[in-house]
C-alpha positions in Angstrom: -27.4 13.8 13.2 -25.1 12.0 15.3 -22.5 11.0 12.5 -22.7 14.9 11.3 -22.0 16.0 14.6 -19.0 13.4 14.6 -17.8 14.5 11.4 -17.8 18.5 12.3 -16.2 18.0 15.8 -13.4 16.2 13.7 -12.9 19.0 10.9 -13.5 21.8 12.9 -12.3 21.2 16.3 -9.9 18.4 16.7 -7.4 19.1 13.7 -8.2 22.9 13.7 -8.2 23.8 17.0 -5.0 25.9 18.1 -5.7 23.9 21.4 -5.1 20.3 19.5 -2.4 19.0 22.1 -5.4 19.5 24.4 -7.4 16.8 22.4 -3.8 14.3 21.6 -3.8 12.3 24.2 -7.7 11.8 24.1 -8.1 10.8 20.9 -4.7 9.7 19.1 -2.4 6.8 19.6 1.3 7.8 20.0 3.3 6.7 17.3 1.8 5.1 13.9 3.5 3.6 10.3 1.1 5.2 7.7 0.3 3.2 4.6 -0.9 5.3 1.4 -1.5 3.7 -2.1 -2.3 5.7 -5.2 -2.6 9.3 -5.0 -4.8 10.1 -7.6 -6.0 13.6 -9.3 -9.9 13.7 -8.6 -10.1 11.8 -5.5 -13.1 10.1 -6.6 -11.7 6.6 -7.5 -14.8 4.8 -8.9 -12.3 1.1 -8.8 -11.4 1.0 -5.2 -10.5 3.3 -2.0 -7.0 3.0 -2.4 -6.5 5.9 -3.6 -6.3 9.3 -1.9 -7.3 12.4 -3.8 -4.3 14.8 -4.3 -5.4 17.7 -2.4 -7.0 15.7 0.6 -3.3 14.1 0.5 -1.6 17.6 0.7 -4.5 18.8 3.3 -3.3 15.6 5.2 0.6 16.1 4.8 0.5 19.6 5.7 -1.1 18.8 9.1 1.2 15.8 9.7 4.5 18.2 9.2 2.9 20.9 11.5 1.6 18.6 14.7 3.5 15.6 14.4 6.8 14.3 14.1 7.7 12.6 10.7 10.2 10.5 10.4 11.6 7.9 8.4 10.8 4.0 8.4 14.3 3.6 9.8 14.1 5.8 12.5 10.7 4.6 13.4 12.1 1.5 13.6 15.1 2.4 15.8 12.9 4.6 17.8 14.3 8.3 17.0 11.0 9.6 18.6 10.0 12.7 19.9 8.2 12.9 23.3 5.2 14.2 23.2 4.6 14.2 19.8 2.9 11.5 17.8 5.7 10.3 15.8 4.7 8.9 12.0 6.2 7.1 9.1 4.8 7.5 6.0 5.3 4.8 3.3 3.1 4.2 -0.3 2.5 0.6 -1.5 2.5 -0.7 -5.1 4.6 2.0 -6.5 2.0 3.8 -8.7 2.9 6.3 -11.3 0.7 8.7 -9.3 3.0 8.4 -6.5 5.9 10.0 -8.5 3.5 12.4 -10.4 1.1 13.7 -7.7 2.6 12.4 -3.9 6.1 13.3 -4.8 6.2 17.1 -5.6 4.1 17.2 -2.3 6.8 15.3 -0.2 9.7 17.4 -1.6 7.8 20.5 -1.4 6.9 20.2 2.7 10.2 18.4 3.2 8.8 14.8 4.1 10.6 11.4 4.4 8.3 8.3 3.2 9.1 5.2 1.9 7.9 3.3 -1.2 7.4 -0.4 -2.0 7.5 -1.2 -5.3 7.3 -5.1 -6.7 9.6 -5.8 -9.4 7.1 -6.5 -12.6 8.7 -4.1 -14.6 11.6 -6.6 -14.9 9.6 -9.2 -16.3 7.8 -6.7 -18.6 4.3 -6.8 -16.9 2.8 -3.3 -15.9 0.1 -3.9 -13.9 -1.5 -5.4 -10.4 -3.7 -8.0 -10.6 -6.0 -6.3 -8.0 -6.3 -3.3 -9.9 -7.0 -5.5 -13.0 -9.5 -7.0 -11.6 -11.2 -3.9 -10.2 -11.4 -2.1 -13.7 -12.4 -5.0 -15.0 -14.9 -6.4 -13.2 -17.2 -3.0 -14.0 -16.4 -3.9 -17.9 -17.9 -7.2 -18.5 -20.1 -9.1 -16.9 -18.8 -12.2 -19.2 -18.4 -15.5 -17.4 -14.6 -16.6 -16.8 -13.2 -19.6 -17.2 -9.4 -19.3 -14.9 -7.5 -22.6 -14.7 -10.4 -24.9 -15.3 -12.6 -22.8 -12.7 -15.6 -21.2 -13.8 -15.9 -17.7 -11.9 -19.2 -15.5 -12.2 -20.3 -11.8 -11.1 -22.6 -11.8 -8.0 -22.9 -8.5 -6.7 -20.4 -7.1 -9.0 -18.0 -9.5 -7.7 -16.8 -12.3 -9.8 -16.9 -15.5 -7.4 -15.9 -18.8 -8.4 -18.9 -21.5 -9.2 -17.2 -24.2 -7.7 -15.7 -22.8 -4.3 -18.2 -19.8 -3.3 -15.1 -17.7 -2.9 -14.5 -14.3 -4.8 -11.8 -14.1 -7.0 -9.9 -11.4 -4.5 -10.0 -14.5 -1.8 -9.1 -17.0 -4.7 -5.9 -15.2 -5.5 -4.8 -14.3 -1.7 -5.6 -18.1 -0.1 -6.3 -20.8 -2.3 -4.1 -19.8 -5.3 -1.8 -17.2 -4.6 1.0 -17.9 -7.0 1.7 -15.7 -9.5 0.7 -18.3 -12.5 -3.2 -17.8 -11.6 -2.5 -13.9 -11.9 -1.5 -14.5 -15.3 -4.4 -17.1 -15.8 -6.6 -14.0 -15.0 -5.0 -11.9 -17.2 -5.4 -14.1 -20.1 -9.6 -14.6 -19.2 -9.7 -10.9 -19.3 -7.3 -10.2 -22.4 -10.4 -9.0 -24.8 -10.2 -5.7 -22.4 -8.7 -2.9 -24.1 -9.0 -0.3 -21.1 -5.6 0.1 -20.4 -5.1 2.0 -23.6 -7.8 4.4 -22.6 -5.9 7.2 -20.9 -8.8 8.2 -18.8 -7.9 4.6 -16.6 -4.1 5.0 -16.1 -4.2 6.4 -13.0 -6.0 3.7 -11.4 -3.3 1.3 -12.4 0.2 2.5 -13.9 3.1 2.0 -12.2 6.5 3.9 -11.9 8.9 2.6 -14.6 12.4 2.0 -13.8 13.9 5.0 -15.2 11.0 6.7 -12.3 12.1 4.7 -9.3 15.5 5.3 -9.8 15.0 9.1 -10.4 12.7 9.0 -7.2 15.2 7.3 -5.1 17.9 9.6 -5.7 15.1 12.5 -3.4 16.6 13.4 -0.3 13.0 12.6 1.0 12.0 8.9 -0.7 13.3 5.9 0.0 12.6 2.8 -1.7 11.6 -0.6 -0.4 10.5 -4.0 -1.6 6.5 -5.0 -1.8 7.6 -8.5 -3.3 8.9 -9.7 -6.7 5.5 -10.5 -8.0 3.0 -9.1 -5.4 2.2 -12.8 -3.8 0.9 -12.9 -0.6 4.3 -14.4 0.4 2.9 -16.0 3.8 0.6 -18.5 1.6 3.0 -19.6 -1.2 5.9 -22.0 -0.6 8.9 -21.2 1.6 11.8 -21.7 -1.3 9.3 -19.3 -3.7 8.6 -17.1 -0.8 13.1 -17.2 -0.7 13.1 -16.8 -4.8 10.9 -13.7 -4.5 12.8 -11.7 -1.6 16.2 -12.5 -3.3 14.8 -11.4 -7.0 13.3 -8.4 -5.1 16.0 -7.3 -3.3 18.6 -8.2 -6.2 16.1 -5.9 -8.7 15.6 -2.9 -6.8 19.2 -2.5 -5.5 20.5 -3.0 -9.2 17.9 -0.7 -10.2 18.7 2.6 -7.8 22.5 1.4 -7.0 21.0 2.1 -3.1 20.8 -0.6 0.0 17.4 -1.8 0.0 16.8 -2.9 3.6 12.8 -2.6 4.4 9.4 -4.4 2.9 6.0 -3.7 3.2 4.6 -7.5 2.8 1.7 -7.6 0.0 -1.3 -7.8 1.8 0.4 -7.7 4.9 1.0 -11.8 3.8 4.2 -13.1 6.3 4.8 -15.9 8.4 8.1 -17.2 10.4 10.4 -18.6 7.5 9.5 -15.5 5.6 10.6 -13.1 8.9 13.9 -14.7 8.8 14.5 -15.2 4.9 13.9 -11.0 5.0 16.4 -10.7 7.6 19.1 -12.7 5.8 18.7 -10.7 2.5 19.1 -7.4 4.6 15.4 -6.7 5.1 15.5 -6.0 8.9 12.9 -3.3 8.5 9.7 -5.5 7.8 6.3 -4.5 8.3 2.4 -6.0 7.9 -1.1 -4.7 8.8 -2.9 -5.0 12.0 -5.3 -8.1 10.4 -2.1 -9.9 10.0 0.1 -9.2 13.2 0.5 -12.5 15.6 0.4 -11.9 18.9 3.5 -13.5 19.5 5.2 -11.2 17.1 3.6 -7.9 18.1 7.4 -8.4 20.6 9.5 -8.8 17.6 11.7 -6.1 16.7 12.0 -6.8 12.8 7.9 -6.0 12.2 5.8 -3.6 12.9 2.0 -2.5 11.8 1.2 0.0 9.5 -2.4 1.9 9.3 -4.0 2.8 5.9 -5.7 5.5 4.6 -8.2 4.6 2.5 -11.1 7.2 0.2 -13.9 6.6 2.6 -14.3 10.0 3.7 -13.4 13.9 4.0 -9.6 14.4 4.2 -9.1 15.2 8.1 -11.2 12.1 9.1 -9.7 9.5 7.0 -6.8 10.7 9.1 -8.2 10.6 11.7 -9.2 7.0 11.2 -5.5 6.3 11.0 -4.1 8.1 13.9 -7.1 7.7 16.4 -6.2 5.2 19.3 
């Protein structure tokens, strides 16, 4: 009863109230760095929550360019605010194919700037995250991997490894986040055949080249770096952590002939060396995620949070999830 009264004060009253800047300063934060993923047709991802349905996305937009004020990552960063309004950035990680197909008729149609971080596996032919990957394929099979020597086996749908107790997602980010055991995973799992079943590919496409560059030439999309490989580049070696930002950078600004001067670190991964290698290769627009934030940093100008939206619930409250205080 409670949770349905929560839920109807929140679609009926708080977003759709003409008396909403009554209720701001109650229950939103001022200014917020919104983090999207896939934007998917259905809305009823079966893999993950990373992806927002197309029309709770438009539902969501819609109501962002009516009450608030949204800008670009830039002027986020440099603090082009309005007073009195919550001011938002809107950015997509991964660079799915859905986010040129479904997010980006939306953004041009309401006039929205938002930024998108796309890795650069398409240059060494690969076309897909290991995450998602995993996700498909871990409700496929139920066969007992063997990655690098380590035997990994489902337990509550999860494949964890035998000889650590770790699941494979915690594997991959801490113990062995290099891009070499992504590939080791790949090749345990090559006997999958999903991705040339149509009915999966908008859980894990990505935007070819010829897309990015096409999307980057919008008045309303700007393209950032999310990595060379998708490594959590806080866990992997500084001069591989240097390697990826300069291959990233190098990629995407060869690719749309534009300055590429933000990232969106994978996983929200960063530590010190990797803050400054960013900033030497023109990345002085760097953000993580609240779980990864140091104290000590929350006073650096160079990185800021983001917020995600994830599939967890109805439209206006996943929102309100995000911009809630």
């Amino acid at each position: 009863m409670i949770l349905a009264a929560k839920k109807f004060l929140i679609e009926n009253i708080i977003f759709k109230s003409p008396f909403f800047e009554l209720f701001k300063s109650k229950f939103f934060g001022d200014n917020v760095i919104i983090m999207y993923h896939g934007i998917d047709t259905k809305g009823t991802n079966p893999y993950n929550q990373r992806h927002t349905g197309v029309k709770d996305f438009e539902k969501q937009i819609l109501f962002l360019k009516k009450k608030c004020n949204v800008v670009s990552v830039e002027d986020f960063f440099e603090r082009k605010f309005v007073k009195n309004k919550i001011n938002v950035a809107i950015t997509f990680d991964d660079g799915y194919l859905n986010n040129y197909t479904n997010a980006f008729p939306i953004l041009e149609k309401y006039k929205v700037p938002s930024t998108i971080y796309c890795t650069g596996l398409n240059k060494i032919g690969e076309n897909i995250l290991w995450a998602d990957f995993v996700n498909i394929a871990s409700t496929l099979t139920d066969k007992e991997l063997e990655i690098e020597g380590e035997i990994f086996t489902k337990k509550k749908s999860v494949y964890t490894s035998a000889n650590t107790g770790k699941n494979i997602y915690e594997t991959v980010k801490n113990s062995k986040p290099y891009y070499s055991f992504k590939q080791s995973i790949y090749d345990s799992l090559s006997f999958l055949t999903f991705k040339n079943d149509r009915k999966y590919d908008e859980y894990w496409k990505l935007m070819s080249d010829e897309q990015i560059r096409e999307i980057s030439n919008s008045n309303y999309v700007t393209i950032g770096s999310h990595g060379f490989y998708h490594n959590n580049l806080g866990n992997i070696a500084t001069e591989n952590a240097k390697r990826e930002i300069e291959d990233s950078v190098n990629y995407l600004q060869n690719l749309t002939q534009k300055t590429i001067n933000s990232i969106a670190f994978p996983d929200g991964s960063y530590n010190k060396h990797v803050l400054d290698i960013c900033e030497q290769y023109g990345l002085k627009y760097q953000m993580t995620t609240e779980n990864y934030i140091s104290e000590t940093d929350k006073a650096d100008d160079r990185i800021l949070t983001r917020k995600g939206v994830y599939a967890t619930a109805k439209a206006m409250e996943q929102l309100y999830q995000t911009l809630k205080k």
